[in-house]
C-alpha positions as CSV (number, residue, x, y, z in Angstrom):
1,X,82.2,-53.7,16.3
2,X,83.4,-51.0,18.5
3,X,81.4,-47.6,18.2
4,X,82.4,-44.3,18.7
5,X,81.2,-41.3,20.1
6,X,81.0,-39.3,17.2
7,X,80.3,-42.4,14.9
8,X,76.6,-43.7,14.1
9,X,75.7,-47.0,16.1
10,X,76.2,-50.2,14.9
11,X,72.5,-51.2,14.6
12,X,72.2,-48.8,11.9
13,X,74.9,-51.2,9.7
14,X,72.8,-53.6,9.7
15,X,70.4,-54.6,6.5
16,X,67.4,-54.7,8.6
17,X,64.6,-51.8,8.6
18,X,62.6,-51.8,11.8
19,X,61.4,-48.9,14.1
20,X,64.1,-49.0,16.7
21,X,66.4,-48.1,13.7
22,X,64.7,-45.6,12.4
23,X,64.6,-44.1,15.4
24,X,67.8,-44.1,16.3
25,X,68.7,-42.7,12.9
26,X,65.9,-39.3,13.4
27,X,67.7,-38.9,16.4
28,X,71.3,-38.7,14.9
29,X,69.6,-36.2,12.1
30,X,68.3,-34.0,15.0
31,X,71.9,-34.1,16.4
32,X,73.6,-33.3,13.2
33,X,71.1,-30.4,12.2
34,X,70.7,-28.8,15.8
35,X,74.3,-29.5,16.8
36,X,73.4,-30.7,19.9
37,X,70.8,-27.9,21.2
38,X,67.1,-28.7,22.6
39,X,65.5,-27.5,19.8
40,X,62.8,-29.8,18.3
41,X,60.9,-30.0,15.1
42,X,58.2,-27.8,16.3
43,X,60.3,-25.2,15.8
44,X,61.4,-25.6,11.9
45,X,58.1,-25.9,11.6
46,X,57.2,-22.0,12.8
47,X,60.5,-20.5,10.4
48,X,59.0,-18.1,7.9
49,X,61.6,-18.9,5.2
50,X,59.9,-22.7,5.1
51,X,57.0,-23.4,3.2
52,X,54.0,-24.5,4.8
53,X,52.4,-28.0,4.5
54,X,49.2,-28.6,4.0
55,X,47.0,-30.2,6.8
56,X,46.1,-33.7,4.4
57,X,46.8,-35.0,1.0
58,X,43.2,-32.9,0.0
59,X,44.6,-29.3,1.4
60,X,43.8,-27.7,4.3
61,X,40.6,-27.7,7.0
62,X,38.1,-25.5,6.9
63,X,38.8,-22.5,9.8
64,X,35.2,-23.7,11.3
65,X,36.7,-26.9,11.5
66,X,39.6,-25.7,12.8
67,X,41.0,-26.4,16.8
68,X,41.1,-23.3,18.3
69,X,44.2,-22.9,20.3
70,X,44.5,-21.7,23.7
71,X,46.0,-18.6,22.5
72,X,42.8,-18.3,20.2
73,X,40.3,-18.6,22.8
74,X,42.1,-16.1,25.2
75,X,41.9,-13.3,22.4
76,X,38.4,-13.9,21.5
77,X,37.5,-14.2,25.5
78,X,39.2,-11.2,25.7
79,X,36.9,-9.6,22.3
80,X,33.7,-10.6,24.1
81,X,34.8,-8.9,27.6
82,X,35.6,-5.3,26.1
83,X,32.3,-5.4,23.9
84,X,30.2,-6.2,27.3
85,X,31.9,-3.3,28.9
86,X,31.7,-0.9,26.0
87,X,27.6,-1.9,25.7
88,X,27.2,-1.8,29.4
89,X,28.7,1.4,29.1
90,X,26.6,2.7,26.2
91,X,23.7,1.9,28.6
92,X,21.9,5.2,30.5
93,X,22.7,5.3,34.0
94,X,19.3,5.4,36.1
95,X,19.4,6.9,39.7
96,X,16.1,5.9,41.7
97,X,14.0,9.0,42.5
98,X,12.6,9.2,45.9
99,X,9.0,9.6,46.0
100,X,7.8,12.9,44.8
101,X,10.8,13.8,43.1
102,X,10.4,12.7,39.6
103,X,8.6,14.7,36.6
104,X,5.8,11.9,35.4
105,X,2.5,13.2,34.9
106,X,4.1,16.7,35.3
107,X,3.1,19.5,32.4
108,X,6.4,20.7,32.4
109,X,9.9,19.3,31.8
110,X,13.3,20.4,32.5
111,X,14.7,18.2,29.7
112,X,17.0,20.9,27.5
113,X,14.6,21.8,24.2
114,X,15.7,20.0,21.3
115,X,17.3,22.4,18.7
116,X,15.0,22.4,15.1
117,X,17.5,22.0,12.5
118,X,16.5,24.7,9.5
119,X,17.1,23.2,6.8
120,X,19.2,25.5,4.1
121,X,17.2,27.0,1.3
122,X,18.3,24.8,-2.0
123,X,19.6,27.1,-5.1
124,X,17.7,26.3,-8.1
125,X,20.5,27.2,-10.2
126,X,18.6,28.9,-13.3
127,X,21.7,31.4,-14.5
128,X,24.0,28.4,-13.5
129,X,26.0,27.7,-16.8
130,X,24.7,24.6,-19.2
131,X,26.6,22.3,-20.9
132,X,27.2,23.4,-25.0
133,X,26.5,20.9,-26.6
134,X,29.1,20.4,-29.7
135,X,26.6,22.2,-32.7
136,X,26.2,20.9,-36.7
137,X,28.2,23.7,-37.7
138,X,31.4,22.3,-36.4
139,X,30.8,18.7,-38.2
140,X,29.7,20.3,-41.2
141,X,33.3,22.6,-41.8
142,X,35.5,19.5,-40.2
143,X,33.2,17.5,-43.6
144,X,34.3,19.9,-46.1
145,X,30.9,20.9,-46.5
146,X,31.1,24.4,-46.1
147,X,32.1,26.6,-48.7
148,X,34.2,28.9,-47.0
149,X,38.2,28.6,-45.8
150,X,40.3,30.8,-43.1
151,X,42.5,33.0,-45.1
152,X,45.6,34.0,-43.2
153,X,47.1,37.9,-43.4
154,X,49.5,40.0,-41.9
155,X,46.7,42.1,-40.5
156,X,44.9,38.9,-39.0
157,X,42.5,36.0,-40.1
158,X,39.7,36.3,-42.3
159,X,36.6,34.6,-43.6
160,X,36.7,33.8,-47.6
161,X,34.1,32.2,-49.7
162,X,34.9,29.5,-52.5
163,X,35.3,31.3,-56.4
164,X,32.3,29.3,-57.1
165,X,30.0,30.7,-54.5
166,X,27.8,33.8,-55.2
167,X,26.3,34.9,-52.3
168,X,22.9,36.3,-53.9
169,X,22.2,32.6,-55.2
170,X,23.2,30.7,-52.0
171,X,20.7,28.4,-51.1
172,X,19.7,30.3,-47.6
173,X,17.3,27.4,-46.3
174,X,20.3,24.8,-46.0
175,X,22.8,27.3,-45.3
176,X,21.8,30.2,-42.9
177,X,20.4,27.4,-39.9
178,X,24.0,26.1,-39.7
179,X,25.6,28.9,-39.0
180,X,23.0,29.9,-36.8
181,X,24.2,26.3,-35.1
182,X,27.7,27.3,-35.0
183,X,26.8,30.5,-32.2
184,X,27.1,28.7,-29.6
185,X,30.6,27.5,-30.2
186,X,33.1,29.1,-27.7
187,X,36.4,27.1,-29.7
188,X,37.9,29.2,-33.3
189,X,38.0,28.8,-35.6
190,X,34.3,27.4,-35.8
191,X,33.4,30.5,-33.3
192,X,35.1,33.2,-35.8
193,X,33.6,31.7,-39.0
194,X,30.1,31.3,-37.8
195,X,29.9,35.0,-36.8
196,X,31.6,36.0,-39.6
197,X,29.7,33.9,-42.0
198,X,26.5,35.1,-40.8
199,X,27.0,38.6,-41.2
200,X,28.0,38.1,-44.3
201,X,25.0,36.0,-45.4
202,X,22.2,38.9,-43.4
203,X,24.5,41.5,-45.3
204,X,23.8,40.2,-48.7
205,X,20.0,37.9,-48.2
206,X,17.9,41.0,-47.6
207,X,14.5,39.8,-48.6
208,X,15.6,36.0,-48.7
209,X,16.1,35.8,-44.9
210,X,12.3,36.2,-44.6
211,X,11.6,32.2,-45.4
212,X,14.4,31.2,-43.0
213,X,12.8,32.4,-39.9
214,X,11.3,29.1,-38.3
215,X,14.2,27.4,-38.8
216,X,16.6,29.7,-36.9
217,X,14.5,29.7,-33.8
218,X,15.7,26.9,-32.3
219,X,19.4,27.4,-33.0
220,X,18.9,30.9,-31.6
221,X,17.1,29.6,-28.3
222,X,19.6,26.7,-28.1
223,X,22.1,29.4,-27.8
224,X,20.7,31.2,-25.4
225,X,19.9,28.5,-23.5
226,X,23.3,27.7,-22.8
227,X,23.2,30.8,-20.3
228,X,26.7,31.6,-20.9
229,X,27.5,35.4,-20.9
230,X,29.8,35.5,-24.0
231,X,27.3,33.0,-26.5
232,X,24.4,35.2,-25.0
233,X,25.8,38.8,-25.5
234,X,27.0,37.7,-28.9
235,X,23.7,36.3,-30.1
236,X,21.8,39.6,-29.3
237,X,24.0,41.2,-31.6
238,X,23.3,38.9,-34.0
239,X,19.3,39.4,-33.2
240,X,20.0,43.4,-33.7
241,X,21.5,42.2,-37.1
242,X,19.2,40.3,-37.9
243,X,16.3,42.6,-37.3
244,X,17.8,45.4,-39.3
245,X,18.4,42.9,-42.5
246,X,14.9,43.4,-43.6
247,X,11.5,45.7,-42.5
248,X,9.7,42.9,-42.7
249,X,12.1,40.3,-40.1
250,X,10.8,42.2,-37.1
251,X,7.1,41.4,-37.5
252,X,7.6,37.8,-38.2
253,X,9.7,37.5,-35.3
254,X,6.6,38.9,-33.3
255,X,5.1,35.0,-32.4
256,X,8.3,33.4,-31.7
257,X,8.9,36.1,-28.4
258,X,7.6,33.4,-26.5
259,X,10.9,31.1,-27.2
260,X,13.4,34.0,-26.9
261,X,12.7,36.0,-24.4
262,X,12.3,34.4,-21.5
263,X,16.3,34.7,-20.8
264,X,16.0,37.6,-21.8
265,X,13.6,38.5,-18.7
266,X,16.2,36.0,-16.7
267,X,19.4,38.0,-17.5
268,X,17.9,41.4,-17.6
269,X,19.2,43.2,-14.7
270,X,22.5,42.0,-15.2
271,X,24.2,45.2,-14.7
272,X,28.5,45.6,-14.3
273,X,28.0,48.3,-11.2
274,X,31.4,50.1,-11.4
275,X,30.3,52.9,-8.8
276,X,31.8,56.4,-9.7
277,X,34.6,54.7,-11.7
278,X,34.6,54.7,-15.8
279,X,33.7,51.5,-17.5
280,X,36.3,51.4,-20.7
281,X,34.8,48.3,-21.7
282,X,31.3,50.4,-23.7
283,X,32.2,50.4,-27.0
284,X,32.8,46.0,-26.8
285,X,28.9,46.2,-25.5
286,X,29.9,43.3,-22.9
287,X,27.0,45.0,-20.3
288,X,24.8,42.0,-20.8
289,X,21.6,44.1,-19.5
290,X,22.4,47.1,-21.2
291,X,22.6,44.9,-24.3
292,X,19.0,43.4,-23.5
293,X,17.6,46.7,-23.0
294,X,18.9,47.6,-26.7
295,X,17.6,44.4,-28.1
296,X,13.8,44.6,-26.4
297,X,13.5,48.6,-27.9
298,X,14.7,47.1,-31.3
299,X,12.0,44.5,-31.3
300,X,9.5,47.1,-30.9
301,X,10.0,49.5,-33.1
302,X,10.8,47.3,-35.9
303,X,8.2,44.6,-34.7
304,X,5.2,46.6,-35.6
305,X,2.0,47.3,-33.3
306,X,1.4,43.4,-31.1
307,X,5.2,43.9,-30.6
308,X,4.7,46.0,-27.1
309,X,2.2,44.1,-25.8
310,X,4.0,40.4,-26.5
311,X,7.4,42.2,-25.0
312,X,5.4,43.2,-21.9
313,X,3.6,39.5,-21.3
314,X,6.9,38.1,-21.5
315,X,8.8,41.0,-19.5
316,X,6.3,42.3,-17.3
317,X,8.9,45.0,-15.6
318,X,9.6,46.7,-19.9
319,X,8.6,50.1,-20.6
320,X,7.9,50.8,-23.9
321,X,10.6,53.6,-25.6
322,X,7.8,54.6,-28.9
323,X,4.7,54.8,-26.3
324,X,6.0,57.1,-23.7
């Protein structure tokens, strides 16, 4: 059988299998898929768009197992060169002295003085702003426990107590304390209806506030606590209220100075300095010192004779306003 140039030869016709054959035939594939260039298999092997096989039927080596390639061992040659040069470089340089040049045994050196790092003094942060926690006022009114809505007007928003409620019969002892909660609430309408509600009650307890002391100390120092200007300004009017109520609410408040006033002795020079220029801002009483000053005188006079002396342990820099 004649065979042609571009035809395959004519061992490949015949039936048997053997490895002459199948040689013959992998080089007609590389002739038919290369069209005749040098290229070998090596090369389809490096194309990107080809998957990769694995190195056995059980997946690939380990890379500590792996033969390191010239190309391999050139770059990490290479690695170990430039980290001997950068550590030999890293390395103090030392000159040999002649004798009788050097400094050992000598009292003195010429070695620059090291420079003492001064710390910074550390703020400790005490008028720094707490975190308000959210109070028992605000669960209580989101309940429905509260007898009290928001009624809405032309002339603004105002506090109104349920039909059913008589304020000269309200239970004060379960009542009173959680409004006192709600003072440190910055958010209305919780902010607006505590106030409110708490005027209202001091306007109309009187006498029944008296028995409700204790248990509005620690909503009152919870407040002040807080150190935030507005919750603070607001509860010292609330303290001036509270005072006033009754003849008999300043002298009882006498052994709880000890919980209340020491942010008062904190915040008490907090004075707005405008210079020579007016402060329109008086009649809000927003002066936070100027309101402490106001609060302390009311404590004495209405807190009867240990008041002074319990003001001026706590304060030491008060001067008292009925003594001089």
């Amino acid at each position: 059988m004649a065979t042609g140039g571009g035809t395959m030869p004519m061992m490949m016709t015949v039936g048997r299998n053997n490895a002459a054959a199948s040689m013959i035939i992998e080089d007609h594939i590389k002739k038919v898929l290369y069209k005749g260039t040098k290229k070998q298999l090596v090369e389809a092997k490096n194309d990107k768009l080809v998957p990769r096989m694995n190195h056995s039927a059980f997946g690939d080596f380990p890379k500590d197992y792996l033969p390191k390639t010239k190309a391999l061992q050139k770059k990490l040659a290479e690695k170990k060169r430039k980290e001997a040069e950068a550590l030999e470089a890293a390395k103090p340089k030392v000159t040999p002295l002649k004798k009788g040049k050097g400094l050992g045994g000598k009292a003195v050196t010429l070695n620059p003085k090291k420079e003492v790092i001064v710390p910074k003094k550390p703020r400790a942060g005490a008028k720094r702003k707490r975190k308000i926690a959210q109070s028992e006022f605000r669960r209580f009114y989101d309940r429905g426990d509260l007898p009290i809505i928001v009624e809405h007007s032309g002339s603004g928003c105002k506090l109104k107590w349920t039909k059913d409620v008589d304020l000269t019969q309200l239970d004060y002892h379960h009542y009173l304390p959680i409004f006192f909660e709600g003072l440190r609430e910055k958010q209305d309408p919780y902010r607006f209806l505590a106030v409110q509600g708490i005027f209202d009650l001091l306007e109309h307890g009187q006498a029944r506030v008296l028995p409700v002391i204790p248990q509005l100390i620690i909503p009152i120092k919870t407040a002040l606590n807080t150190r935030d200007h507005d919750i603070i300004s607001l509860t010292l009017k609330v303290l001036q209220r509270l005072v006033t109520c009754s003849e008999t609410i300043g002298e009882a408040l006498v052994p709880y100075y000890r919980q209340i006033l020491p942010i008062f002795n904190l915040f008490r020079d907090k004075n707005h300095n405008t210079g020579d220029k007016i402060d329109y801002s008086q009649r809000k009483q927003t002066n936070l010192g100027d309101l402490i000053q106001e609060t302390l005188e009311l404590f004495e006079q209405c807190g009867g004779e240990d008041a002074f002396i319990n003001i001026k342990y706590m304060i030491p820099t008060y001067e008292s306003c009925v003594l001089t």
